[in-house]
C-alpha positions as CSV (number, residue, x, y, z in Angstrom):
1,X,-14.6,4.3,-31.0
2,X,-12.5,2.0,-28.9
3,X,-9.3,0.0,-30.7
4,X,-11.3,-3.5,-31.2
5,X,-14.4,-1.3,-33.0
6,X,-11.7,0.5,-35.1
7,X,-9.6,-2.7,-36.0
8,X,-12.8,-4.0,-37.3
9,X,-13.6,-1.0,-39.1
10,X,-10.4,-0.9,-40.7
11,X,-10.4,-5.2,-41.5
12,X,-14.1,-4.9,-43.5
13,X,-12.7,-1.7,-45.5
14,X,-9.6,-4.1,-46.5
15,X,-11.3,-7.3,-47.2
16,X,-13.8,-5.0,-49.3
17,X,-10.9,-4.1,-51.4
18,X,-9.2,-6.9,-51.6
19,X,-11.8,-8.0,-53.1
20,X,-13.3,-5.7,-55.5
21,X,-9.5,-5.7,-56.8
22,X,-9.6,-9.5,-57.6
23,X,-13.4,-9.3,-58.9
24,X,-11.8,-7.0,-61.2
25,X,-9.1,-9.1,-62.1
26,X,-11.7,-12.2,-62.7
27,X,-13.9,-10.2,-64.6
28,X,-10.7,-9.3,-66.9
29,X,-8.9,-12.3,-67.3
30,X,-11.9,-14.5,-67.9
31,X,-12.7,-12.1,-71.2
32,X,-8.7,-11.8,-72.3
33,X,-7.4,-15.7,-71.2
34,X,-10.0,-17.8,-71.5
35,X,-12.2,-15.8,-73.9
36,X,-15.2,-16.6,-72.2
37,X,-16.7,-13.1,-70.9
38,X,-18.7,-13.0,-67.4
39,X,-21.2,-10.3,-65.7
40,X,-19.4,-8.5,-63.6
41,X,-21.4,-9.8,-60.6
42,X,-21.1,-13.2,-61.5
43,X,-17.2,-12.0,-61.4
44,X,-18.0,-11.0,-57.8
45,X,-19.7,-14.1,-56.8
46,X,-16.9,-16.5,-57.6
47,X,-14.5,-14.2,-55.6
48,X,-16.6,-14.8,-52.4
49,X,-16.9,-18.1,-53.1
50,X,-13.5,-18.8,-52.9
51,X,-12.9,-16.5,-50.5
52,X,-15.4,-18.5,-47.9
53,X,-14.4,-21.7,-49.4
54,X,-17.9,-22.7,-50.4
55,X,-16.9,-24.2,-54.0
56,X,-16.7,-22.9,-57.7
57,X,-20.0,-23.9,-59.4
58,X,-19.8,-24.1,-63.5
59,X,-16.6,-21.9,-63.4
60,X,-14.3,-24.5,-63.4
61,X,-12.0,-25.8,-64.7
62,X,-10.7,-22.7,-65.9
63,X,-8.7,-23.3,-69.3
64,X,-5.4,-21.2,-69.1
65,X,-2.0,-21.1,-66.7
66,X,-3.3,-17.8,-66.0
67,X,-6.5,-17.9,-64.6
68,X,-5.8,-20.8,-62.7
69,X,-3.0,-18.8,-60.8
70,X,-5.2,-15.9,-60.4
71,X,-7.7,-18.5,-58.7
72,X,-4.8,-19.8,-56.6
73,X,-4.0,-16.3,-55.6
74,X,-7.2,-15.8,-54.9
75,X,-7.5,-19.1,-52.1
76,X,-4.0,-17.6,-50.6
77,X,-5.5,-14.5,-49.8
78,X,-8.8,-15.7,-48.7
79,X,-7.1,-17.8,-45.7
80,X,-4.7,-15.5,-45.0
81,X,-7.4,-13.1,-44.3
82,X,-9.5,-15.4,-42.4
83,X,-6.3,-16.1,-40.4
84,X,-5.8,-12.5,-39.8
85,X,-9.2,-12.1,-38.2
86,X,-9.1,-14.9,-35.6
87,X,-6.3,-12.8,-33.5
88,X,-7.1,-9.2,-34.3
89,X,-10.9,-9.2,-34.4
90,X,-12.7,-12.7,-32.9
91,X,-10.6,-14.0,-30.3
92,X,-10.9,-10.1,-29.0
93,X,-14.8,-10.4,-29.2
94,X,-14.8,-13.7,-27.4
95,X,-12.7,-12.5,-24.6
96,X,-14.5,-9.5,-24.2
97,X,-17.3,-11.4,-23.9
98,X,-16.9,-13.6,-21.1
99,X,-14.0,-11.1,-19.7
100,X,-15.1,-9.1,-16.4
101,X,-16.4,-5.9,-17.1
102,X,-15.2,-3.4,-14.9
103,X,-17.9,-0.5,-14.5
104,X,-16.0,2.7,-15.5
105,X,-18.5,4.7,-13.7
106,X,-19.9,4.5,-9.8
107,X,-23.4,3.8,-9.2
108,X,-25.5,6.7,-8.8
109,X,-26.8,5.7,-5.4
110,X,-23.3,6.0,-3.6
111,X,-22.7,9.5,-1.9
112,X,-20.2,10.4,1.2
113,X,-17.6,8.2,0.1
114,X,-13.8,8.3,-0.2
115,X,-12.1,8.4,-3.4
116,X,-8.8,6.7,-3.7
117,X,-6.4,7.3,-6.4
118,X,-5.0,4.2,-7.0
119,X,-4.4,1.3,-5.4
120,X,-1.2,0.3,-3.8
121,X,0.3,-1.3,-0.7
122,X,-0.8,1.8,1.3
123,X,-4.3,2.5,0.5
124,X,-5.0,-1.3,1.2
125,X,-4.6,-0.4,5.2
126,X,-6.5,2.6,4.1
127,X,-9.3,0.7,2.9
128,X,-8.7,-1.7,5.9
129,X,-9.8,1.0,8.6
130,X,-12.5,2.3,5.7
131,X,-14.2,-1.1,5.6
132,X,-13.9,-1.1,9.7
133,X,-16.3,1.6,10.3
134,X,-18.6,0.9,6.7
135,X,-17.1,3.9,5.2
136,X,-17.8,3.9,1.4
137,X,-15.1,4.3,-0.9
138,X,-14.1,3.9,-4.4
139,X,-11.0,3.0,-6.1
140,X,-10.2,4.9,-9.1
141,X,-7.7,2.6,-11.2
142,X,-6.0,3.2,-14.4
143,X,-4.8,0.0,-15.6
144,X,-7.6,-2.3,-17.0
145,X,-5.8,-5.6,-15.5
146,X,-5.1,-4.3,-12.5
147,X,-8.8,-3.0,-12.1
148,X,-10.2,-6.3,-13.0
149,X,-8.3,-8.0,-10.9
150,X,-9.7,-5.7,-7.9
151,X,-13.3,-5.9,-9.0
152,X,-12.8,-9.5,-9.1
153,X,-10.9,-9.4,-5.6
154,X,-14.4,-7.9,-4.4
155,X,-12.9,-4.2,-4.4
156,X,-15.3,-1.4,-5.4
157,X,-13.4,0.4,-8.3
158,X,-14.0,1.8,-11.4
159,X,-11.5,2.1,-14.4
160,X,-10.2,5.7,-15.3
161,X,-7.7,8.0,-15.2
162,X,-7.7,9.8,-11.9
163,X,-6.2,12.7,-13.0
164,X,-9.1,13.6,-15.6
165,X,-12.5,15.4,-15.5
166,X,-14.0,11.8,-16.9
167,X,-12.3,10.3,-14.2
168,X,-13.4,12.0,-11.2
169,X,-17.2,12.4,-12.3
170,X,-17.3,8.8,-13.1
171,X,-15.9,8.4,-9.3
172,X,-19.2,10.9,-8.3
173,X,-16.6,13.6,-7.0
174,X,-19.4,16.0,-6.3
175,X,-21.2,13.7,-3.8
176,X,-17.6,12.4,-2.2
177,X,-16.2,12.9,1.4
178,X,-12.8,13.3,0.3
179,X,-10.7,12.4,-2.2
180,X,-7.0,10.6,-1.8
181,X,-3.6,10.9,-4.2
182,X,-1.3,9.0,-3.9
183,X,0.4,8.3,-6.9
184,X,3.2,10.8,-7.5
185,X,3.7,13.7,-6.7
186,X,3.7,15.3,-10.1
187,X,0.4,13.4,-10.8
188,X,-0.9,14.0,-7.3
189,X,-1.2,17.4,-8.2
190,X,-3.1,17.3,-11.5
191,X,-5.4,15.3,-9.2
192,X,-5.8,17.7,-6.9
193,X,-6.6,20.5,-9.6
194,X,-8.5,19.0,-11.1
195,X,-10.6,17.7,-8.2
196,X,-10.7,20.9,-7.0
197,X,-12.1,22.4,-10.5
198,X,-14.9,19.6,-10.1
199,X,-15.8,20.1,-6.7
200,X,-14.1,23.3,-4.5
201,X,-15.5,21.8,-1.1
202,X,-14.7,18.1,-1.3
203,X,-11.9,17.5,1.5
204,X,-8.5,16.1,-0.4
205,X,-5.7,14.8,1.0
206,X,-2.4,14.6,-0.7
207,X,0.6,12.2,0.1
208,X,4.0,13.3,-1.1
209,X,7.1,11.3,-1.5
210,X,9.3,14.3,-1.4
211,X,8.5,16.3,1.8
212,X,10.1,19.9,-0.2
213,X,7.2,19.3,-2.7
214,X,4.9,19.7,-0.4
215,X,4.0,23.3,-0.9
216,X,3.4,22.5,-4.6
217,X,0.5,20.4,-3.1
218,X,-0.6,22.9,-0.7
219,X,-0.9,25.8,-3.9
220,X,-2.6,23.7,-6.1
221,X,-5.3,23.3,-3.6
222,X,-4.6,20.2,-1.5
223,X,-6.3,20.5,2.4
224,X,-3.7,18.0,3.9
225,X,-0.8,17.1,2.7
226,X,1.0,14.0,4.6
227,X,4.5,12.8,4.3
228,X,4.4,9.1,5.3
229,X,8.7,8.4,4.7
230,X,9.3,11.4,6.7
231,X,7.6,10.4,9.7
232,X,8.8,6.8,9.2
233,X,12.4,7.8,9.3
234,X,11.8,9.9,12.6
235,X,10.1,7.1,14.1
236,X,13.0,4.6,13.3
237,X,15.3,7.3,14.8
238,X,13.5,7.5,17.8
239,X,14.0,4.0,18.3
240,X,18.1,4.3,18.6
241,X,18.0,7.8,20.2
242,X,15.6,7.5,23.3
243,X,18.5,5.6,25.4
244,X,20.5,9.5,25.1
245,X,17.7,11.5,25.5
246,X,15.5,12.7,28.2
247,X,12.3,11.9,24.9
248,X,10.1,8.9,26.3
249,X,9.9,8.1,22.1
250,X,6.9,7.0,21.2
251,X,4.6,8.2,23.5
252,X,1.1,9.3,23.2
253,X,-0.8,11.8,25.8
254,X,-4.1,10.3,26.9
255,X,-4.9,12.8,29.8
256,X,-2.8,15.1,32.0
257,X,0.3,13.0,32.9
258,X,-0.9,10.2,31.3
259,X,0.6,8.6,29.0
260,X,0.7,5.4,26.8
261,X,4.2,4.7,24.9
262,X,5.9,1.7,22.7
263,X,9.0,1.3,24.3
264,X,11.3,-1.2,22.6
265,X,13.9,-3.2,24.9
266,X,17.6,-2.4,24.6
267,X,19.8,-5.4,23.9
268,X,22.1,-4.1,26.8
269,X,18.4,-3.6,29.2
270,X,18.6,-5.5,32.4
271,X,16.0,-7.2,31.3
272,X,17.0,-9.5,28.9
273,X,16.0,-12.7,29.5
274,X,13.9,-12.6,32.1
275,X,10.2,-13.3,31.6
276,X,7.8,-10.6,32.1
277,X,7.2,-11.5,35.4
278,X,10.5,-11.5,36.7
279,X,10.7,-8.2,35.2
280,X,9.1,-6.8,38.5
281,X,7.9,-4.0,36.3
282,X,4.1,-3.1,37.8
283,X,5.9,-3.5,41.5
284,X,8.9,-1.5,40.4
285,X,7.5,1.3,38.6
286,X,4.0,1.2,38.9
287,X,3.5,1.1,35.0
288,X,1.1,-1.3,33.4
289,X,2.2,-3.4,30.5
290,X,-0.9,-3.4,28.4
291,X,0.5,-5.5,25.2
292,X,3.7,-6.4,23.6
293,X,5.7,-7.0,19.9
294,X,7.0,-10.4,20.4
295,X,8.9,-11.3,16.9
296,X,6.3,-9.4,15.3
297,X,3.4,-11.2,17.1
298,X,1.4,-8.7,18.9
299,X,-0.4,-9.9,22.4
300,X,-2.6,-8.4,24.3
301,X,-2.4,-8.8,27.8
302,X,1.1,-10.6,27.1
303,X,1.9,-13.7,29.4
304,X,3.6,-13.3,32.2
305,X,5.7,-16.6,31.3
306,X,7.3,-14.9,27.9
307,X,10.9,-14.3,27.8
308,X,11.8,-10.3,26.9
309,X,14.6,-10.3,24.5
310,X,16.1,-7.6,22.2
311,X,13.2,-7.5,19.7
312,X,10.5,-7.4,22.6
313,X,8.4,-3.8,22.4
314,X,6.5,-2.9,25.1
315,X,2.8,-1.1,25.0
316,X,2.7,0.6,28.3
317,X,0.7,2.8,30.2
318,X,1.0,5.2,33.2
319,X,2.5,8.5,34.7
320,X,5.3,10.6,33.4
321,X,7.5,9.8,35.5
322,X,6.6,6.3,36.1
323,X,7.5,6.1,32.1
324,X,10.8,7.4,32.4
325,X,11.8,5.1,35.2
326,X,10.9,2.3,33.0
327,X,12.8,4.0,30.3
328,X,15.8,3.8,32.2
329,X,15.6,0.3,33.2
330,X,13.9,-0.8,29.7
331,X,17.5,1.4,28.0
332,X,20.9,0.8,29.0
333,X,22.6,4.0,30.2
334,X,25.6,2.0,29.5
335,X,25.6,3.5,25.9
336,X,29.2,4.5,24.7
337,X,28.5,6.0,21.4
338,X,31.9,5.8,19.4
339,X,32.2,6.4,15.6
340,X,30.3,4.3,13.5
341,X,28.5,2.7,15.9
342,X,25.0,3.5,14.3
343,X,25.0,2.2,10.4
344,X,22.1,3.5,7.8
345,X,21.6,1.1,5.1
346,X,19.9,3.1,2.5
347,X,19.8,7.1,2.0
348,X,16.4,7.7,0.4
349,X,13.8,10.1,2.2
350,X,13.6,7.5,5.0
351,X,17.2,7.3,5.5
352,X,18.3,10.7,5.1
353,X,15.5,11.5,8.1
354,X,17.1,8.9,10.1
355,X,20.5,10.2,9.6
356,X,19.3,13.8,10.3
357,X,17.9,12.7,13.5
358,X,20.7,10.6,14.7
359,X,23.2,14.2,13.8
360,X,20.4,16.0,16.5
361,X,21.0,14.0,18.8
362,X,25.0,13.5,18.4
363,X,25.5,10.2,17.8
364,X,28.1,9.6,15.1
365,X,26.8,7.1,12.2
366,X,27.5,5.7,8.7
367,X,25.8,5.8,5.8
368,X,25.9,3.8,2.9
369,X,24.0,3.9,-0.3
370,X,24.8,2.7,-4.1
371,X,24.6,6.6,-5.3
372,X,27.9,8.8,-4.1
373,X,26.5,12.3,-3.2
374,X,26.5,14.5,-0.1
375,X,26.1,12.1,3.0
376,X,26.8,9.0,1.6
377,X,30.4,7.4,3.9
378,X,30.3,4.0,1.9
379,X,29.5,4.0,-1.6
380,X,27.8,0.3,-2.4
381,X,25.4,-2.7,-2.5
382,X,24.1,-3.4,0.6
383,X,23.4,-6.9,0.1
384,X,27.6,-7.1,-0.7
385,X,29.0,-8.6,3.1
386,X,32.3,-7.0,2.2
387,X,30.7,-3.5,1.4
388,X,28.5,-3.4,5.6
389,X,31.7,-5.0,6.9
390,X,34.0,-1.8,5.2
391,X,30.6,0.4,6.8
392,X,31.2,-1.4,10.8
393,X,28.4,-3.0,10.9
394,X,30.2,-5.9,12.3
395,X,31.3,-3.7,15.4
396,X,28.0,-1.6,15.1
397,X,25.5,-1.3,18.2
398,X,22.8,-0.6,15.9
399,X,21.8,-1.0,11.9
400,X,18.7,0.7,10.0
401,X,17.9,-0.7,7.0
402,X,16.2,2.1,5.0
403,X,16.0,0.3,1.7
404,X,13.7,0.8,-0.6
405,X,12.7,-2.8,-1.7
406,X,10.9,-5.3,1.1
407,X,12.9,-8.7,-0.6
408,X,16.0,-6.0,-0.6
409,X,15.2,-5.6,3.4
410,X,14.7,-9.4,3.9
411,X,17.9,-10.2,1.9
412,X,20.3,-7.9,3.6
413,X,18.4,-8.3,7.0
414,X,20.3,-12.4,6.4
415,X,23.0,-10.9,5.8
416,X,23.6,-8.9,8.9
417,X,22.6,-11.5,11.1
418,X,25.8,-13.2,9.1
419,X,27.9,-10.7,9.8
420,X,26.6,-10.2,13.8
421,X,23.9,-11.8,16.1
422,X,24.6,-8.6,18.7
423,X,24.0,-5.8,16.2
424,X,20.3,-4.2,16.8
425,X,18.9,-4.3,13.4
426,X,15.7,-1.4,12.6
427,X,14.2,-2.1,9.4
428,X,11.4,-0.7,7.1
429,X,9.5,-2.4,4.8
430,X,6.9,-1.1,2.0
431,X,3.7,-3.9,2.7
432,X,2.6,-4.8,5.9
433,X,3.1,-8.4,4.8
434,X,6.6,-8.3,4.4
435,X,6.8,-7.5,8.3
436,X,6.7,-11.0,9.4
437,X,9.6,-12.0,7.2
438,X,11.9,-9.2,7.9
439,X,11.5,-10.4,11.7
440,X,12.0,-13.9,11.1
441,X,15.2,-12.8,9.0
442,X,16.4,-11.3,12.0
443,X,15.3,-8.5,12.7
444,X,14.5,-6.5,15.9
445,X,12.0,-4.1,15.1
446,X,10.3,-3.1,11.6
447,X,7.9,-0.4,10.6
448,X,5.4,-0.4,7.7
449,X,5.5,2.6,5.5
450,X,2.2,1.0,3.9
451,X,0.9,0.8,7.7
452,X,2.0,4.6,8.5
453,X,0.6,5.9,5.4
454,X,-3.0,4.1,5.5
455,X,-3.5,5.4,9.1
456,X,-2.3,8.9,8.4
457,X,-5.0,9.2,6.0
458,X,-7.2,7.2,7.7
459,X,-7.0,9.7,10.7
460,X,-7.1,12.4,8.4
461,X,-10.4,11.4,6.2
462,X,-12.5,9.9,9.0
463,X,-14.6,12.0,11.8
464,X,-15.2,9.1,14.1
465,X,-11.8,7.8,14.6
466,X,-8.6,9.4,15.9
467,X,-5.7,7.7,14.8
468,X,-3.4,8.5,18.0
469,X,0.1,6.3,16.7
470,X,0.1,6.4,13.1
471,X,3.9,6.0,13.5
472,X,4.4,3.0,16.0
473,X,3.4,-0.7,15.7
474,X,0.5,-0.6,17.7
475,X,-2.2,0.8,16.5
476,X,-3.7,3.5,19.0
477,X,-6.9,5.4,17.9
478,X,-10.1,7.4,19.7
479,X,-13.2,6.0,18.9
480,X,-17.1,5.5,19.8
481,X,-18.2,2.1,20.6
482,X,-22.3,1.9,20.6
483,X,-22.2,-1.9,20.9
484,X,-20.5,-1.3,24.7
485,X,-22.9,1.1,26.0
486,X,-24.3,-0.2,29.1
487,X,-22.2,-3.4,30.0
488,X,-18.8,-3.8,31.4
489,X,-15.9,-4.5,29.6
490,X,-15.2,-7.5,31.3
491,X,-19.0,-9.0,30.4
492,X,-18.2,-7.7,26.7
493,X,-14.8,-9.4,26.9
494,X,-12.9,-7.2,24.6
495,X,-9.6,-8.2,24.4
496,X,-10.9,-12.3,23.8
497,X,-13.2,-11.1,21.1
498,X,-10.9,-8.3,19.1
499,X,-7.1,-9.0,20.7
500,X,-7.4,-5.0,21.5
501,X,-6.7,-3.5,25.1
502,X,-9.3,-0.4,26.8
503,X,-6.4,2.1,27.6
504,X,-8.3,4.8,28.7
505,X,-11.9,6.5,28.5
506,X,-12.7,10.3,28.1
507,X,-15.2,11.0,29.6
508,X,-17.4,14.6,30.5
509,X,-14.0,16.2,29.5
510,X,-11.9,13.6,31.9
511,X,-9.7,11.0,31.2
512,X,-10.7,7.8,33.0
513,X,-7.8,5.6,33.6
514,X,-9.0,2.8,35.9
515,X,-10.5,1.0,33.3
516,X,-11.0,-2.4,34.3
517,X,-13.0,-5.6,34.0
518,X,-15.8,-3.4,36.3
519,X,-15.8,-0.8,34.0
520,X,-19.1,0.1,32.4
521,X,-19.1,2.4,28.8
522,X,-21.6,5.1,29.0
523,X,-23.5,6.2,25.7
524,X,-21.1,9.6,25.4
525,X,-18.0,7.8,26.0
526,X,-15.0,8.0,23.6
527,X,-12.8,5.2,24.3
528,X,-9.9,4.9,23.5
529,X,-8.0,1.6,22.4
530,X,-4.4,-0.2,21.8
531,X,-3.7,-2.7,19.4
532,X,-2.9,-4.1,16.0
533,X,-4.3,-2.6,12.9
534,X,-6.2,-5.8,12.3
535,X,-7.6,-5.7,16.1
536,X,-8.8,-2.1,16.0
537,X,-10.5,-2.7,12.8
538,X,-12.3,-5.6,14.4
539,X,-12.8,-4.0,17.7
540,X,-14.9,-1.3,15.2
541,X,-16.3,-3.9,13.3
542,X,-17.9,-6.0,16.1
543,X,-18.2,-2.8,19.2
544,X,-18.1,0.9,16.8
C-alpha cells in the first residue's frame, strides 16, 4: 500500500468516527434538550447532511442553546474535514493523474543492454557513446522527480533502488550486458552484491571515488573497477611535467613506432604566436598535425592561418622520434623550476595525484586547500586573492585547479587571470559543459572528469569500440565502420561530415599509416579515429 492509498485509508476511518461520535451526540441531545426523541438513523442522516451541506429537512429550528451549538459544531467539523481532503487526498489523485508515470519495470522485450546506476554528469557521456553505436541501456533512478524528469527528457529509465533485488530484476539484470555503479562507493558495493546474487555472469563495472577502496570492490565481486579522479590527476600532471621529462605525455601507440599524442604548447614554446603555418612543423619534424584545442574549440584539420598561443593543444601523429623533436620545440627547455613555481588549488583525490606526480618528477609545488592536514602548505579559500597570492601564484609558472565544484573552478579560474595573465592555468571540471566556461575564464587547458569517466566505462562495457585516450581531450577510439567499406575516405568525406580525422587503419595485423583522401576501407578493417567525443559518436552514428 503506497502513502496516498494509506492516507486515504486512514481519512475514511476518521471521518467515519467523527461521525458516528456526533450521530451519537444528536441522537442524545435531541431526547434530553429538546425532548423530542429521533431514530437513531434519522440521527445519522442529519449528521451527513450537514456534513455535505445539503440542508436540514424538518429538523430545524432546533429549540435549545444546546443543540444549536452541537449543530454548529457539527458545520465546523464538516468543512474542516472537507478542507483537509483537498491537500492530503484529491489534489494528490489529480496530480497523479495527469503526472508522468515512470515505468518501475523495463519492458520484457529489451535484452543485452547496459544497466546504469544512476544518472549523473558521468553516465551522460556514457550514454552518449551508448546511443552512438545503438547500444541499449537502462537507467536505474532512485528519486521519483529526477526519474520523471529523464523519462520525460526521452531517457530510458525505470524508478528503483539500485541497490535492491526489486531494483535490479525490474532493470532485467538476468538478460543485461553489464551493469554500471557509480554512486558511492559504499553503495557501489551493495550493487555489486547484489547484482552478482541476481546474475553471477553479467559483466559489472565499478567506479570508485577513493582509489584504496578499490579492493572492497574487487571482493565483493566487481569485474572492473575504474578510478576516473585518479587518472584525471595524472593526466593534469602530465601536462606540467613532460617539458622535464624524456615522457612524450599523452601519447597513444597505433603501430610499431607509431604514435599519436596531444601535446599542449608551452607559454615559453618558440611557437607562440606564429600561425600554424609559420610553425614549419610537417617540414621541420616530419609530424602531421591532425587536429587542435583552440580555446576549447576542437578542429579537425586546423587552418593553417590560426595563431598557436599558450592554450593551443596539438593532435599529432608520426614517429617516435619525430614526436620528441616536436616535444622539444612545442616545450621550452628553458624551464627553471624554483620553489613554488607549480601551485595545486585543491587537495582532493585529483589534487593529491597531481601533487604526487609533480614530487616524481622533482619539481617543487604548493598546495593549498581549506582543510589543514598532511600536504596542505597554505591553509584557505581559493577564491580569497590574498590567500593564491600568500601560495605564489602571482610568480607561479603554472596553476592546477583541482577543485571540486565547476562554478568554484570558473570563479577562481577569474581570479587568477587577476592575479597573472603569464601563469599557465590546468583546470578540472566535473560536466563537460562547464569546459567552455572555464576556458573562456582563462584558462589554458581543462579536463572533464564526467568526460574521463564516461569513456573509461565506455571502453570497458563495449566490444566494438576501443576507447584509446580516455584521459586527453581528444577522443581517440578503435572501431569498425561498415558504412566505409568499399569507397575512399576522401569520396566519403569524413572529416566534413563528422569533424573526426582517419589516424590510422589496422589492417591483416598491420598498421596502415598513409591514410589519405585515396584511401579505400576494406570490410575487415578496424579504423581507428581522432576527435571530439561528440565527433566520434557521430562518425559511429553516420559510418559504425
Amino acid at each position: 500500500m503506497d502513502s496516498w492509498q494509506r492516507r486515504t485509508a486512514w481519512y475514511v476511518a476518521a471521518v467515519v468516527a467523527v461521525m458516528l461520535g456526533y450521530t451519537l451526540l444528536y441522537d442524545y441531545g435531541m431526547s434530553a434538550f429538546d425532548g423530542e426523541p429521533v431514530p437513531f438513523l434519522h440521527a445519522a442522516r442529519v449528521v451527513v447532511e450537514t456534513f455535505s451541506t445539503t440542508g436540514y429537512g424538518s429538523d430545524a429550528p432546533w429549540t435549545t442553546d444546546a443543540m444549536r451549538l452541537l449543530v454548529i459544531s457539527m458545520n465546523v467539523t464538516g468543512v474542516v474535514l472537507i478542507f483537509l481532503a483537498l491537500p492530503a487526498l484529491v489534489f494528490p489523485l489529480l496530480e497523479s493523474a495527469i503526472a508522468t508515470s515512470v515505468p518501475t519495470a523495463l519492458d520484457g522485450d529489451v535484452s543485452d543492454h547496459v544497466v546504469i546506476c544512476t544518472h549523473n554528469p558521468r553516465s551522460d557521456t556514457l550514454i552518449s557513446e551508448l546511443d552512438a553505436v545503438e547500444q541499449p541501456y537502462v537507467l536505474v533512478e532512485p528519486d521519483r522527480e529526477r526519474a520523471t524528469e529523464l523519462y520525460e527528457d526521452g531517457y530510458r529509465v525505470i524508478h528503483a533502488e539500485p541497490n535492491t533485488v526489486a531494483g535490479l530484476e525490474g532493470a532485467r539484470i538476468d538478460a543485461a550486458r553489464a551493469v554500471v555503479a557509480d554512486v558511492s562507493d559504499t553503495v557501489d558495493t551493495s550493487i555489486v552484491l547484489t547484482a552478482k546474487e541476481l546474475a553471477e555472469d553479467v559483466q559489472i563495472v565499478s567506479v570508485v571515488e577513493e582509489p584504496d577502496r578499490a579492493r572492497y570492490h574487487r571482493l565483493a565481486g566487481a569485474d572492473e573497477v575504474l578510478s576516473p579522479r585518479r587518472l584525471l590527476g595524472e593526466s593534469l600532471a602530465r601536462k606540467l611535467t613532460t617539458g622535464v621529462t624524456t615522457d612524450l605525455g599523452d601519447t597513444v601507440e597505433l603501430g610499431e613506432d607509431f604514435d599519436i599524442a596531444e601535446l599542449p604548447l608551452s607559454r615559453e614554446s618558440e611557437m607562440i604566436g606564429q600561425t600554424l603555418a609559420e610553425s614549419g612543423i610537417r617540414e621541420q619534424t616530419g609530424v602531421n598535425v591532425v587536429g587542435a584545442w583552440l580555446r576549447g574549440d576542437f578542429k579537425s584539420p586546423p587552418p593553417p592561418s590560426v595563431p598557436l598561443d599558450g592554450s593551443t593543444v596539438l593532435l599529432v601523429t608520426g614517429r617516435r622520434d619525430q614526436l620528441r623533436e616536436l616535444r622539444e620545440v612545442a616545450v621550452s627547455e628553458m624551464r627553471q623550476f624554483t620553489p613554488g613555481e607549480t601551485v595545486v588549488l585543491g587537495y582532493g583525490e585529483v589534487g593529491q595525484r597531481v601533487a604526487a606526480a609533480l614530487a616524481e618528477a622533482d619539481i617543487d609545488h604548493t598546495v593549498v586547500d581549506v582543510v589543514e592536514r598532511p600536504g596542505v602548505d597554505v591553509v584557505g579559500d581559493a577564491t580569497d586573492q590574498d590567500v593564491i597570492r600568500e601560495a605564489g601564484v602571482a610568480d607561479a609558472r603554472s596553476v592546477v585547479l583541482a577543485l571540486p565544484e565547476d562554478t568554484t573552478a570558473e570563479f577562481t579560474t577569474l581570479v587568477v587571470r587577476d592575479l597573472t595573465d603569464e601563469t599557465e592555468v590546468v583546470a578540472r571540471v566535473e560536466r563537460p559543459e562547464a569546459t567552455g566556461k572555464v576556458y573562456r575564464a582563462g584558462a589554458d587547458y581543462v579536463l572533464s572528469l564526467a568526460s574521463v569517466t564516461g569513456r573509461m566505462i565506455a571502453s570497458a562495457v563495449l566490444d566494438d569500440e576501443d576507447v584509446l585516450s580516455p584521459d586527453t581531450q581528444v577522443d581517440v577510439i578503435r572501431t569498425k565502420a561498415p558504412g566505409l567499406v568499399g569507397r575512399t575516405l576522401g569520396d566519403a568525406d569524413v572529416r566534413a561530415r563528422t569533424g573526426c580525422t582517419v589516424v590510422a587503419v589496422e589492417r591483416a595485423g598491420e598498421v596502415v599509416t598513409n591514410v589519405g583522401p585515396t584511401f579505400r576501407v576494406e570490410t575487415d578493417d578496424d579504423l581507428i579515429i581522432a576527435g571530439t567525443d561528440e565527433g566520434t559518436n557521430e562518425f559511429n552514428r553516420l559510418l559504425g
